[in-house]
MOPAC internal coordinates of N, CA, C and O (Angstrom, degrees):
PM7 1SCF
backbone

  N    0.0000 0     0.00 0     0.00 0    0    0    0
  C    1.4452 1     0.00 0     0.00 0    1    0    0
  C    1.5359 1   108.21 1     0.00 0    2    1    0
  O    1.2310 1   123.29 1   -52.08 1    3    2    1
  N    1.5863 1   111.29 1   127.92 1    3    2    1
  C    1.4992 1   106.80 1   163.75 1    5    3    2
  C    1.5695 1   132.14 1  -102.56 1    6    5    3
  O    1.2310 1   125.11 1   -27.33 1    7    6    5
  N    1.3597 1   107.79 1   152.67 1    7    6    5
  C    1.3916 1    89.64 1  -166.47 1    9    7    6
  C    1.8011 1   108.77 1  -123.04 1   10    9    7
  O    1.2310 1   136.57 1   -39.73 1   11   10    9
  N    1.3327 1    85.52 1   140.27 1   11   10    9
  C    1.9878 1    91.21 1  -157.48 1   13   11   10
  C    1.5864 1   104.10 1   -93.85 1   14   13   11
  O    1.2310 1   107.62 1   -60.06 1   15   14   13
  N    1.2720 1   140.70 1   119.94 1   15   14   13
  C    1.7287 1   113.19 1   174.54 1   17   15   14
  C    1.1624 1    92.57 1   -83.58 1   18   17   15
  O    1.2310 1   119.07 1    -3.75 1   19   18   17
  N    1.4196 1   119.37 1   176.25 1   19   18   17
  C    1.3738 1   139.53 1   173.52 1   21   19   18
  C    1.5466 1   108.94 1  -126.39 1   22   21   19
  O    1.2310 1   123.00 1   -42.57 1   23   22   21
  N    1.1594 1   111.85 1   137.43 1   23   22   21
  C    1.5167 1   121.51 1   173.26 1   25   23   22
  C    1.2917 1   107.35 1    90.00 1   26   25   23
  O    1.2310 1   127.91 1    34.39 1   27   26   25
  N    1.3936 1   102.38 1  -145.61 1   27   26   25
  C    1.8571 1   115.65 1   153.77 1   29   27   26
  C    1.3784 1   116.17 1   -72.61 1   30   29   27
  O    1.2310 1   114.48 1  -162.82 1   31   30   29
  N    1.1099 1   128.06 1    17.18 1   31   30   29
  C    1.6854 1   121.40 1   172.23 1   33   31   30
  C    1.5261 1   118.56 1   -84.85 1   34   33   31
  O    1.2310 1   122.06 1   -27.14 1   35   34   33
  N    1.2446 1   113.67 1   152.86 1   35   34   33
  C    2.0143 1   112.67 1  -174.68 1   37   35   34
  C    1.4017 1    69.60 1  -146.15 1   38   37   35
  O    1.2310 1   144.41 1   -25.96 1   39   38   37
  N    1.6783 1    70.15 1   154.04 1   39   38   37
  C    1.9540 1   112.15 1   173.41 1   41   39   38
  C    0.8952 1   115.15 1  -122.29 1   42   41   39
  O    1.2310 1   122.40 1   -61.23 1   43   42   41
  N    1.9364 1   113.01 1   118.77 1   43   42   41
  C    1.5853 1   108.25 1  -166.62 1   45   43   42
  C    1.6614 1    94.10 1  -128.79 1   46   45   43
  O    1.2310 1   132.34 1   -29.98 1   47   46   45
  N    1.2503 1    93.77 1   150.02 1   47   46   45
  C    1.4742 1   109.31 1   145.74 1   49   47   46
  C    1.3966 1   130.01 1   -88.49 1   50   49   47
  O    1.2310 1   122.34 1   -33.25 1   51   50   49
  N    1.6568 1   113.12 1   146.75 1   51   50   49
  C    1.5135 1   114.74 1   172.45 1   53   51   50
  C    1.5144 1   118.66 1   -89.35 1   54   53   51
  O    1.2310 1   122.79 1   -61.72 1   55   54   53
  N    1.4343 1   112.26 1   118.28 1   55   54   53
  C    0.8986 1   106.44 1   170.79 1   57   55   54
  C    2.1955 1   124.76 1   -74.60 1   58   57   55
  O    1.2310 1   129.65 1   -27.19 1   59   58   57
  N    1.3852 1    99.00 1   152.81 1   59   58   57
  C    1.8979 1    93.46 1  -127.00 1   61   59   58
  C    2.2983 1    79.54 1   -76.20 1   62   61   59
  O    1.2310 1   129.70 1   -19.87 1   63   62   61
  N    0.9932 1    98.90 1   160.13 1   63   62   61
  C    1.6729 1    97.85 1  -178.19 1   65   63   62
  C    1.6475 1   107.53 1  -112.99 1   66   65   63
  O    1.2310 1   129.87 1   -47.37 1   67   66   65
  N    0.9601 1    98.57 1   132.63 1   67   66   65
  C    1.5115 1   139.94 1   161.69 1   69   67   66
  C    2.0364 1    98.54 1     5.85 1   70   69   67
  O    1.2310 1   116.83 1   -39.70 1   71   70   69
  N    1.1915 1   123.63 1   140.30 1   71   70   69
  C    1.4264 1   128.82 1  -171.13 1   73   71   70
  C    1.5081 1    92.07 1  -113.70 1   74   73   71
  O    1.2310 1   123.33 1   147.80 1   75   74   73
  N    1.0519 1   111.22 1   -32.20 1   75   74   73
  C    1.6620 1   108.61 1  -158.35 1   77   75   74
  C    1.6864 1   100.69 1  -114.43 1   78   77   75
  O    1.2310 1   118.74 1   -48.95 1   79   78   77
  N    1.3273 1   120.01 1   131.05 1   79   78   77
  C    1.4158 1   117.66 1   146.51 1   81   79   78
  C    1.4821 1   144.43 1   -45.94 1   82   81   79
  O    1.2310 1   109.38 1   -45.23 1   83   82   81
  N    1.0416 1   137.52 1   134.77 1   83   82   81
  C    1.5065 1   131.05 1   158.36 1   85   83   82
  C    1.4544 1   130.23 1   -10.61 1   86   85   83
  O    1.2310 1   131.44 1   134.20 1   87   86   85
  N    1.7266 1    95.53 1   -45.80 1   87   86   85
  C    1.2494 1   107.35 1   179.33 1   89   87   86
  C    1.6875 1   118.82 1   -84.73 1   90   89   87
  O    1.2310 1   120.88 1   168.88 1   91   90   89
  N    1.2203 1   115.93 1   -11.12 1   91   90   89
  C    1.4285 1   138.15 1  -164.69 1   93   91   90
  C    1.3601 1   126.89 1   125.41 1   94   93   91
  O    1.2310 1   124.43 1   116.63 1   95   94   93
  N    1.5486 1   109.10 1   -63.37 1   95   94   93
  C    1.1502 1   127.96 1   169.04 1   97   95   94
  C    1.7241 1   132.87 1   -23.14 1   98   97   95
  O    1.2310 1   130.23 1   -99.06 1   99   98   97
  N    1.6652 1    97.87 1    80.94 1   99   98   97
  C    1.6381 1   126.63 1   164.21 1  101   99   98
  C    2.1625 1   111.87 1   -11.64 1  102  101   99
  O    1.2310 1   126.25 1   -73.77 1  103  102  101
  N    1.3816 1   105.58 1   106.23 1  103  102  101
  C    1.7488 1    64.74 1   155.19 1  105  103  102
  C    1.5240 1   112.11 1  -137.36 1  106  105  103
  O    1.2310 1   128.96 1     0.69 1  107  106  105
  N    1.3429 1   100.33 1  -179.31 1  107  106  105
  C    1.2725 1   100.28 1  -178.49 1  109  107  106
  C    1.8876 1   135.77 1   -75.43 1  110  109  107
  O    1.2310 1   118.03 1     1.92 1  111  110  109
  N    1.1674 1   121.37 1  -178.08 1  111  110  109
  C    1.3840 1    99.77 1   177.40 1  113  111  110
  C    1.0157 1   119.69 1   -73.87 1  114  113  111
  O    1.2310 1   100.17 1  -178.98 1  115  114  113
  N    1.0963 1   153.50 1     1.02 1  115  114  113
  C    1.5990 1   154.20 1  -163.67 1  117  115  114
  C    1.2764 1   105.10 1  -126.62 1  118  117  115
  O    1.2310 1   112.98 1   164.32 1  119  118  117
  N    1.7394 1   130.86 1   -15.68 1  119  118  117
  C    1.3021 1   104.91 1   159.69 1  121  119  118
  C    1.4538 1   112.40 1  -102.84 1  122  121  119
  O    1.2310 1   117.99 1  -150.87 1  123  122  121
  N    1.3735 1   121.43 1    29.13 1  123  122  121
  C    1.4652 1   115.71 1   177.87 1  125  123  122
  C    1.7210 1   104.86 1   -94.35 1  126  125  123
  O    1.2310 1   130.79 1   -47.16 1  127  126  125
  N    1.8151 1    96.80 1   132.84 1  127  126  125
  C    1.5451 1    74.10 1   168.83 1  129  127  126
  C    1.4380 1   120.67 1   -99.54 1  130  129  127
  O    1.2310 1   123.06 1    12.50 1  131  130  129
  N    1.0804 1   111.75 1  -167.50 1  131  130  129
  C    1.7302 1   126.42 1  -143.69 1  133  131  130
  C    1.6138 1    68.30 1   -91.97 1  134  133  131
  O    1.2310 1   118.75 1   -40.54 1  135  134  133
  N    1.7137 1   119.98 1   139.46 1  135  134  133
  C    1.4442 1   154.91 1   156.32 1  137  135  134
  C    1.4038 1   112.31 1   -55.50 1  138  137  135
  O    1.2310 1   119.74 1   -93.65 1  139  138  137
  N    1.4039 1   118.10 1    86.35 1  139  138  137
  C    1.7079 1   108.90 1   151.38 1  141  139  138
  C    1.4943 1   151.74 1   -43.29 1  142  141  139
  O    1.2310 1   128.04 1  -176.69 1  143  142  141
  N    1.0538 1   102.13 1     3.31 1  143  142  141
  C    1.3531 1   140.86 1  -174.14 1  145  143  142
  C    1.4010 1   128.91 1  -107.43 1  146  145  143
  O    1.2310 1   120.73 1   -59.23 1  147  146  145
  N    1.2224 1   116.21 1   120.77 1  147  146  145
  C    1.8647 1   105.51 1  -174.32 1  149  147  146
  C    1.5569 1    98.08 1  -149.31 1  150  149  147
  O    1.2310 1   128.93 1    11.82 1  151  150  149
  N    1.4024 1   100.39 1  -168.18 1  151  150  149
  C    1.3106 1   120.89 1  -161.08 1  153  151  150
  C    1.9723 1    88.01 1  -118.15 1  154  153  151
  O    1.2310 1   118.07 1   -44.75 1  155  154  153
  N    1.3682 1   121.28 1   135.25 1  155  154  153
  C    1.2180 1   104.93 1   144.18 1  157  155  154
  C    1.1837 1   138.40 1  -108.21 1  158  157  155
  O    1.2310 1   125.90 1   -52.04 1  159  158  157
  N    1.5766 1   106.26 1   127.96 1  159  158  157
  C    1.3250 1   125.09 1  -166.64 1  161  159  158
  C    1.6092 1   117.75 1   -50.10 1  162  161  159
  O    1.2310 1   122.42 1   108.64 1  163  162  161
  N    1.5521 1   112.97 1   -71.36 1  163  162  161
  C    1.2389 1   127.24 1   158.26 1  165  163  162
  C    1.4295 1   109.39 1  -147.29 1  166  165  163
  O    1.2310 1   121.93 1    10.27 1  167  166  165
  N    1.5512 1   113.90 1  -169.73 1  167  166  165
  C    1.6290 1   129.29 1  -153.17 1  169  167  166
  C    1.2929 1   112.20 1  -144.01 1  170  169  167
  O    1.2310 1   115.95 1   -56.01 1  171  170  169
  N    1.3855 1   125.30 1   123.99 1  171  170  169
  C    1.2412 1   113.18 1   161.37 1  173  171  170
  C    1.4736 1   140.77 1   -75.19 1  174  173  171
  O    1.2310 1   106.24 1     7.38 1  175  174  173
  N    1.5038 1   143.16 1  -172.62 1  175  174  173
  C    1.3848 1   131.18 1  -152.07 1  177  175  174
  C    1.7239 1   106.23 1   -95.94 1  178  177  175
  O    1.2310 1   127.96 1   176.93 1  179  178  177
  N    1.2582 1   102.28 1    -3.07 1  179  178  177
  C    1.7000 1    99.94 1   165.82 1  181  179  178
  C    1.7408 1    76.45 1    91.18 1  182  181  179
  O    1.2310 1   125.24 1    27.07 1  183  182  181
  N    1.4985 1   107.54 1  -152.93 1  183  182  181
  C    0.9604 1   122.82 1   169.15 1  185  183  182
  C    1.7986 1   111.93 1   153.30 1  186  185  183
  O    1.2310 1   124.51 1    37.76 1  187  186  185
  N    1.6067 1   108.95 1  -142.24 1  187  186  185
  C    1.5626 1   115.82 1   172.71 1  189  187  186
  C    1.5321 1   108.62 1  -130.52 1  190  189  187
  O    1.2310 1   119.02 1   -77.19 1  191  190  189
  N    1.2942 1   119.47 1   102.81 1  191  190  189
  C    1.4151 1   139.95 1  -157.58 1  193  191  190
  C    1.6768 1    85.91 1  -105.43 1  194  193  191
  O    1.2310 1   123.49 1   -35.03 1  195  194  193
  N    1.2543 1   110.91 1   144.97 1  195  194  193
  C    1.5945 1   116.87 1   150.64 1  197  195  194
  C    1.7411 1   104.41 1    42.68 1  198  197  195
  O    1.2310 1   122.36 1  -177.77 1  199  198  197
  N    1.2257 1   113.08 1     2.23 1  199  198  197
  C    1.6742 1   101.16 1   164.37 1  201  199  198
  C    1.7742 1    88.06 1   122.09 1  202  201  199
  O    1.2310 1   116.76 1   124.65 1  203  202  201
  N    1.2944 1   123.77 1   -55.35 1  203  202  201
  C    1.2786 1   149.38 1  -178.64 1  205  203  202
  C    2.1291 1   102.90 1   -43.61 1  206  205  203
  O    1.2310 1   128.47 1   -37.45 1  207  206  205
  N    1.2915 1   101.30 1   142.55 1  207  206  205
  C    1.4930 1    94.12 1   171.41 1  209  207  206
  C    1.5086 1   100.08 1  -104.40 1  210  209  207
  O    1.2310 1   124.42 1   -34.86 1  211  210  209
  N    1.3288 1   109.12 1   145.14 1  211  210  209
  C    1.6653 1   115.28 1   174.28 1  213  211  210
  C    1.2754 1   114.85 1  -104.17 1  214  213  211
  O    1.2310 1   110.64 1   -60.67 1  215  214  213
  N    1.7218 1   135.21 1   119.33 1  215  214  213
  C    1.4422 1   135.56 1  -177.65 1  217  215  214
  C    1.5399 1    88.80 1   -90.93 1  218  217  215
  O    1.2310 1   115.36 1   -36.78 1  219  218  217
  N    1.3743 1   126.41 1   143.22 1  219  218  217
  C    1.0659 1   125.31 1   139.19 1  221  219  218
  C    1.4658 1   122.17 1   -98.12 1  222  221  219
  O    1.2310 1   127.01 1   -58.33 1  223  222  221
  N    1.5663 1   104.13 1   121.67 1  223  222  221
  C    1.4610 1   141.52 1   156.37 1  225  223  222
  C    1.3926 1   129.51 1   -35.33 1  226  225  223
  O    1.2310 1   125.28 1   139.32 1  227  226  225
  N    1.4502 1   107.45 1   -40.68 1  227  226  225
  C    1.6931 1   116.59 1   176.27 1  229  227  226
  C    1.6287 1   113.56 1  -105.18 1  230  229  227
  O    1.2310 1   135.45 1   -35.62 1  231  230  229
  N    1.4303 1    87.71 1   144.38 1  231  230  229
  C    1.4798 1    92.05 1  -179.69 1  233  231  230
  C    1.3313 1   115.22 1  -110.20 1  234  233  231
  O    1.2310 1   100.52 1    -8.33 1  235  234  233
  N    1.4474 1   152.94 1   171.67 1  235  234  233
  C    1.0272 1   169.21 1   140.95 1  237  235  234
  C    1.8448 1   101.23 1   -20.73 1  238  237  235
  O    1.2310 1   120.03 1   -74.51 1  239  238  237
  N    1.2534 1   117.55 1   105.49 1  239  238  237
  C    1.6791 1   114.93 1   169.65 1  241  239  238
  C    1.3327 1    96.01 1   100.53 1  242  241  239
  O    1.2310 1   105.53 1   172.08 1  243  242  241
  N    1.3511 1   144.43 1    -7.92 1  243  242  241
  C    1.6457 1   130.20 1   166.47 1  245  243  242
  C    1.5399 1   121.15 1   -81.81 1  246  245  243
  O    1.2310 1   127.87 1   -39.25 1  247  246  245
  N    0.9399 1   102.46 1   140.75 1  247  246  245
  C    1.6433 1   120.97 1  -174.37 1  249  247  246
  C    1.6714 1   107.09 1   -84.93 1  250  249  247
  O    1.2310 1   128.20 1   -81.96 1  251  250  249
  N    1.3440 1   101.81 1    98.04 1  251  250  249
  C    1.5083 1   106.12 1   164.39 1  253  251  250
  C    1.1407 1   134.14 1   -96.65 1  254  253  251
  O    1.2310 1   115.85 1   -11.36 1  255  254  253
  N    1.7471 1   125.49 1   168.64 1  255  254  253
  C    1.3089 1   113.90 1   165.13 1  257  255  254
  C    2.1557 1   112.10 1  -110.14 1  258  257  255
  O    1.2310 1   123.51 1   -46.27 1  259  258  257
  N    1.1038 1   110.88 1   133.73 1  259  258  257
  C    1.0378 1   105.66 1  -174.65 1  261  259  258
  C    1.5307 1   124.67 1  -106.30 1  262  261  259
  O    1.2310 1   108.94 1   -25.89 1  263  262  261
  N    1.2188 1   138.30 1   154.11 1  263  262  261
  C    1.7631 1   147.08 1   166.00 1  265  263  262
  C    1.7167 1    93.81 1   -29.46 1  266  265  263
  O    1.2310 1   122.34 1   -42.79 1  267  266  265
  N    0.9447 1   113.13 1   137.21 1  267  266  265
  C    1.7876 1   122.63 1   165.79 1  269  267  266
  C    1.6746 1   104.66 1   -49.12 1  270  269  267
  O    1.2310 1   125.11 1    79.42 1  271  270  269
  N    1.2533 1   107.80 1  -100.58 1  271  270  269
  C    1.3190 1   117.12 1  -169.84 1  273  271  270
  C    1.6002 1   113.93 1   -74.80 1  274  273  271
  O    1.2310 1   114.65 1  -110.79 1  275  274  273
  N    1.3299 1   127.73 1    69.21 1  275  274  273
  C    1.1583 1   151.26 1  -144.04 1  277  275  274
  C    1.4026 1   104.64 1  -125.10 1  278  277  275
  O    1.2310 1   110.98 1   -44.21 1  279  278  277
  N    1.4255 1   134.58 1   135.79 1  279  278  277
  C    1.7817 1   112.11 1   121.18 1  281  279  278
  C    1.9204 1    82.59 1   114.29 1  282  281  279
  O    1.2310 1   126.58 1    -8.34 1  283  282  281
  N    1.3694 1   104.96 1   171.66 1  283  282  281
  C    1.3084 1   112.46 1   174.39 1  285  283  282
  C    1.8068 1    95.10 1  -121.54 1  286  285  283
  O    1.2310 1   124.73 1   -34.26 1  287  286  285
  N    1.7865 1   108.52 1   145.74 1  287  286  285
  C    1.4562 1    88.83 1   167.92 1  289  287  286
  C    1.7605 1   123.57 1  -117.82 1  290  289  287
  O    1.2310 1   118.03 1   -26.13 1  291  290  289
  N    1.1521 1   121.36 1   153.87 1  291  290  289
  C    1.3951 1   121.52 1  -148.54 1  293  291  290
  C    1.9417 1    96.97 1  -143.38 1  294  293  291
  O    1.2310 1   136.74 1   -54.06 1  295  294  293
  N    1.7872 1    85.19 1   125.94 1  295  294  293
  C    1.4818 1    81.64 1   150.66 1  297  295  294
  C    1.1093 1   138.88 1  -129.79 1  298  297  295
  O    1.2310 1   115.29 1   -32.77 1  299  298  297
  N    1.4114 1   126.54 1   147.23 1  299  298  297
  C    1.4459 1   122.15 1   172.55 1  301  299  298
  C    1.3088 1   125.69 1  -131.38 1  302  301  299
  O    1.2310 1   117.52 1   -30.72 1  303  302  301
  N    1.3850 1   122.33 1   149.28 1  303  302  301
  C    1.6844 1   100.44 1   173.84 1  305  303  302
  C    1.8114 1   101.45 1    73.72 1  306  305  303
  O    1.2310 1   116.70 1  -144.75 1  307  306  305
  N    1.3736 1   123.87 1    35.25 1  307  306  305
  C    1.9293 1    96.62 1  -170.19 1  309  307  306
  C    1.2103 1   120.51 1    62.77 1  310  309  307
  O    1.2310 1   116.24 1   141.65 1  311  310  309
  N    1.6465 1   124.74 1   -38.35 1  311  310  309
  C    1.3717 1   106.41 1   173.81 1  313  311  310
  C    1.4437 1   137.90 1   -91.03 1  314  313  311
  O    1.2310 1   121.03 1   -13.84 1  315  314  313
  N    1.3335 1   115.64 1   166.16 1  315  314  313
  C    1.6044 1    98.72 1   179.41 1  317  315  314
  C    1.5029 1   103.49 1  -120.64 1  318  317  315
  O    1.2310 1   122.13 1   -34.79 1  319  318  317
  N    1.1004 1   113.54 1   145.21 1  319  318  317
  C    1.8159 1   149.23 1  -177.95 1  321  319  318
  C    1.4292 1   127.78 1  -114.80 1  322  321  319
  O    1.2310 1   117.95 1   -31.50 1  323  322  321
  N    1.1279 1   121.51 1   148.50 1  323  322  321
  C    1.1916 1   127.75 1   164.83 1  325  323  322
  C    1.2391 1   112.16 1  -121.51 1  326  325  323
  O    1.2310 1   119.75 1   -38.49 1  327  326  325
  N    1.6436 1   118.08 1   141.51 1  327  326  325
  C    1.3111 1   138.48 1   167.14 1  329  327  326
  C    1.4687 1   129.34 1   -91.64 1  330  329  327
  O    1.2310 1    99.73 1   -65.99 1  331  330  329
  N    1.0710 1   154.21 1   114.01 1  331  330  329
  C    1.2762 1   135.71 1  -160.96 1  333  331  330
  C    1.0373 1   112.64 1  -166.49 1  334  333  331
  O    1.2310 1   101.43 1   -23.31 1  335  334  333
  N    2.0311 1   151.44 1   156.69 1  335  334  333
  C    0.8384 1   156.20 1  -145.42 1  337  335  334
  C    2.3198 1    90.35 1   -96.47 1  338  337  335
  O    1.2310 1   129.10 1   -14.18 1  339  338  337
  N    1.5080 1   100.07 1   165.82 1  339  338  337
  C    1.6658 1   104.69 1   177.82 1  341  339  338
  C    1.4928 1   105.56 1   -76.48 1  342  341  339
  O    1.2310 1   131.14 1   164.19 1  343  342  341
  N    1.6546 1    96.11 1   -15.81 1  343  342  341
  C    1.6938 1    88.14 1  -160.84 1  345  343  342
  C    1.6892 1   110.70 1  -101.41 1  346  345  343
  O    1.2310 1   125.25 1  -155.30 1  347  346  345
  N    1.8351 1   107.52 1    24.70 1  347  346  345
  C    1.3949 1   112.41 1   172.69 1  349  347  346
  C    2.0088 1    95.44 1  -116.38 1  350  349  347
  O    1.2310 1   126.95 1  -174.55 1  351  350  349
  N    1.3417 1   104.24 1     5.45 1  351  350  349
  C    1.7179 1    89.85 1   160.63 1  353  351  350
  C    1.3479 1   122.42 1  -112.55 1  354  353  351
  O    1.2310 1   126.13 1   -45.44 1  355  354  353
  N    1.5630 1   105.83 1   134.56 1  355  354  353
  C    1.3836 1   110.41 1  -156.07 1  357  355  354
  C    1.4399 1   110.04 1   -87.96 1  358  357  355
  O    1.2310 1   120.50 1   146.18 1  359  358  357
  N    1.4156 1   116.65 1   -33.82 1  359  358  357
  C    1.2700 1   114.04 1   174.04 1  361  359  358
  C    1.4533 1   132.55 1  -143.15 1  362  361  359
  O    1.2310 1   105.94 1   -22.77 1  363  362  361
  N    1.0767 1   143.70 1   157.23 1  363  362  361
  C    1.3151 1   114.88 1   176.97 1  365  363  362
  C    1.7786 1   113.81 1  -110.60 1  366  365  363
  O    1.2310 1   116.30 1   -44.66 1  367  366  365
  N    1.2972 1   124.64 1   135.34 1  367  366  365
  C    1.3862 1   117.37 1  -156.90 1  369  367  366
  C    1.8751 1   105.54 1   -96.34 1  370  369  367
  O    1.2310 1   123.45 1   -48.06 1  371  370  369
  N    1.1697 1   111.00 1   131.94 1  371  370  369
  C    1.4117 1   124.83 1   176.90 1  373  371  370
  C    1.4959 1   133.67 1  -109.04 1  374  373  371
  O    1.2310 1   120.10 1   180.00 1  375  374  373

């Protein structure tokens, strides 16, 4: 299944976070928190929102950082995704 955003929305993946501490220290799944960080999957065509034209900024394969409680989440294929507007990612990492 493919998945298309529409508008200003991108589809990212999380990239999965770290099990182990700095210091060593293993943890479990329930005290890890959820990864701000993803992969973007793909992008939608931007468009004319509210009168305003929207460029989209992200491309397909850049590593962003995103708003915490952000995004809708979706699965397909086994995997899980997030959906979310351009203007809840704050940065893109290089």
């Amino acid at each position: 299944m493919t998945i298309k955003p529409l508008g200003d929305r991108v589809l990212i993946k999380r990239i999965e976070a770290e099990e182990k501490t700095k210091s060593g220290i293993i943890l479990p799944g329930q005290a890890k928190e959820q990864p701000q960080i993803a992969e973007v999957i793909a992008v939608g065509p931007g468009g004319v929102i509210d009168g305003k034209e929207i460029k989209m900024e992200v491309a397909v394969g850049d590593r962003v950082i995103f708003a915490k409680f952000s995004g809708t989440e979706v699965k397909a294929d086994g995997e899980e995704y997030l959906i979310l507007k351009q203007q809840d990612i704050l940065a893109v990492v290089e």
